[in-house]
C-alpha positions, 0 to 999 in steps of 0.5 A: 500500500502507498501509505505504508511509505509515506510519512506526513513530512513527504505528503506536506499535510497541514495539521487540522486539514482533512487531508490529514485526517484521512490519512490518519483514518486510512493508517487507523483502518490499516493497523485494525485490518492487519491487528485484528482484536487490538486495544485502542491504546495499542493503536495509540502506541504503534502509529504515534497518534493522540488518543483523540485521533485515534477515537476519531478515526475509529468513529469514522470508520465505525460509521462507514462500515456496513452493519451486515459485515459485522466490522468494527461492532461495539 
């Protein structure tokens, strides 16, 4: 995957911006899918991102996943 590769210095994303934040997302997304039944602390901890992004990111998802695939159920 390109985002595997890439850091937030080489794509010049600005803090705030929803370029960002969908990048953020799309890491978030990446860790769950390769670490299935992880804590949201080891998310935290393996991307380097505040626990707020994470939460937010994990909500984003959350709302985008489709209730019969049973993804990301709480």
């Amino acid at each position: 995957m390109f985002l595997d590769f890439c850091t937030i210095e080489t794509l010049k994303l600005r803090p705030g911006s929803k370029e960002l934040e969908a990048f953020n997302v799309e890491r978030v997304r990446g860790y769950l899918k390769r670490n299935l039944g992880c804590k949201k602390k080891e998310v935290i901890q393996a991307l380097g991102l505040d626990p707020r992004t994470v939460a937010k990111a994990i909500k984003i998802i959350r709302a985008n996943a489709h209730p019969g695939d049973g993804a990301l159920q709480s």
